[in-house]
N, C-alpha and C positions, 0 to 999 in steps of 0.2 A: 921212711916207709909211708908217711903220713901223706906224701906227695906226692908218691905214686898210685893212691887209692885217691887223691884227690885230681891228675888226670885221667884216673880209668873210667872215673864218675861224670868227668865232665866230656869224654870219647863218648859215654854210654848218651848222654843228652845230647850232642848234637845227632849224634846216627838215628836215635827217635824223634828227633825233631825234622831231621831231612827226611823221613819216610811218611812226614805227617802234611810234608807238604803238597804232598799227591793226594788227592780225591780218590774213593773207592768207587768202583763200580755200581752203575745203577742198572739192577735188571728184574723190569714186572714184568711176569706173564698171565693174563686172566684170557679168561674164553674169547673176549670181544675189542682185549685192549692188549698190546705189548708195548712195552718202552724200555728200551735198553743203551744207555750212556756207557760208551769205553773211555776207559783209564790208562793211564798207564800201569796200576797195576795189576792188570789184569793176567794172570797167567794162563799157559798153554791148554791144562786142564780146565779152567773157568772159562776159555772157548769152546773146548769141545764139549762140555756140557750144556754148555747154552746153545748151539748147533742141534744135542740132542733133543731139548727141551722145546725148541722150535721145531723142529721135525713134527714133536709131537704136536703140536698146532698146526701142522700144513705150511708151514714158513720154508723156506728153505736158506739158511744160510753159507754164503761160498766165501773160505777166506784165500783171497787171490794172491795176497805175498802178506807177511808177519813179519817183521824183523824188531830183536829183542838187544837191548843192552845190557846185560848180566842178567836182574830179574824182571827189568825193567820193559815195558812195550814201548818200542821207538819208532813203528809207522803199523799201520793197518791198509789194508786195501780189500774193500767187501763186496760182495754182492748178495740184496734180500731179494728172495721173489715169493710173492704171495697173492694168489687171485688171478694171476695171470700180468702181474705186474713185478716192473722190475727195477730195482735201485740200486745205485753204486756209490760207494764214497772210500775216500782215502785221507787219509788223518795222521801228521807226522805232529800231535798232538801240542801244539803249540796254541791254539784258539783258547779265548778264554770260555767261548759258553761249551756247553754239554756237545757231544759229537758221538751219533750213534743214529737210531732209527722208531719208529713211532708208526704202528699201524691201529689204526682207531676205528672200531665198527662199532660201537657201544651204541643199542637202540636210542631215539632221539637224538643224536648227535649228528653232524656234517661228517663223514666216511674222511680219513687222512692217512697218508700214506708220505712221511717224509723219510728222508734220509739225506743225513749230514747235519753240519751246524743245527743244532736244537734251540729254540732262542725259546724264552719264559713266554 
C-alpha cells in the first residue's frame, strides 16, 4: 500500500513539474503602453479577454488560426492594428525570447509598435 502512495506522489510531481515548465502569460495594459507575451498556456478565454480589453483601448486584435494541444497552445497566427498600423505574427512557440506585441506611446519616449520576437 505504501508503494502505491509512493508512485501517486511521485505521478503528482512530475505532472507539476511539467506544467511549470511553461511560462505564464505576460499581459499590461496602461493608457499609453500595452505589452502582451503569449504562452503556451494561454487559454481560449484568456484570448478573448484580452481581445476585449484591447478593444477597449482602440487595438484591435484578429486571431487568424489557433491550434491547441489538449490545454496546451501549439501555434498562434495574429494580427494588431492600432493607429492606423498594422502587424502580423505567427508563433508555433518554440523561440526562446518572449513572442507577442508591444505598442509604446508613453509621453517622452520613441513611439514603438513591434510585434513578434520581443528581445530584452
Amino acid at each position: 500500500m505504501k508503494l502505491n502512495y509512493f508512485f501517486v506522489a511521485i505521478a503528482v510531481l512530475l505532472l507539476v513539474s511539467c506544467q511549470s515548465m511553461y511560462k505564464q502569460p505576460y499581459i499590461k495594459i496602461e493608457p499609453n503602453y500595452v505589452e502582451v507575451h503569449f504562452e503556451k498556456l494561454m487559454s481560449k478565454e484568456v484570448l478573448d479577454k484580452l481581445k476585449t480589453d484591447l478593444a477597449a483601448n482602440k487595438i484591435v486584435i484578429d486571431y487568424n488560426d489557433v491550434k491547441y494541444d489538449g490545454e496546451k497552445l501549439n501555434f498562434l497566427s495574429f494580427s494588431v492594428t492600432y493607429n492606423g498600423k498594422i502587424g502580423v505574427g505567427t508563433t508555433f512557440f518554440v523561440q526562446n525570447q518572449p513572442y507577442g506585441f508591444i505598442i509604446d506611446n508613453r509621453p517622452g519616449k520613441a513611439s514603438r509598435f513591434v510585434v513578434g520576437e520581443l528581445k530584452d
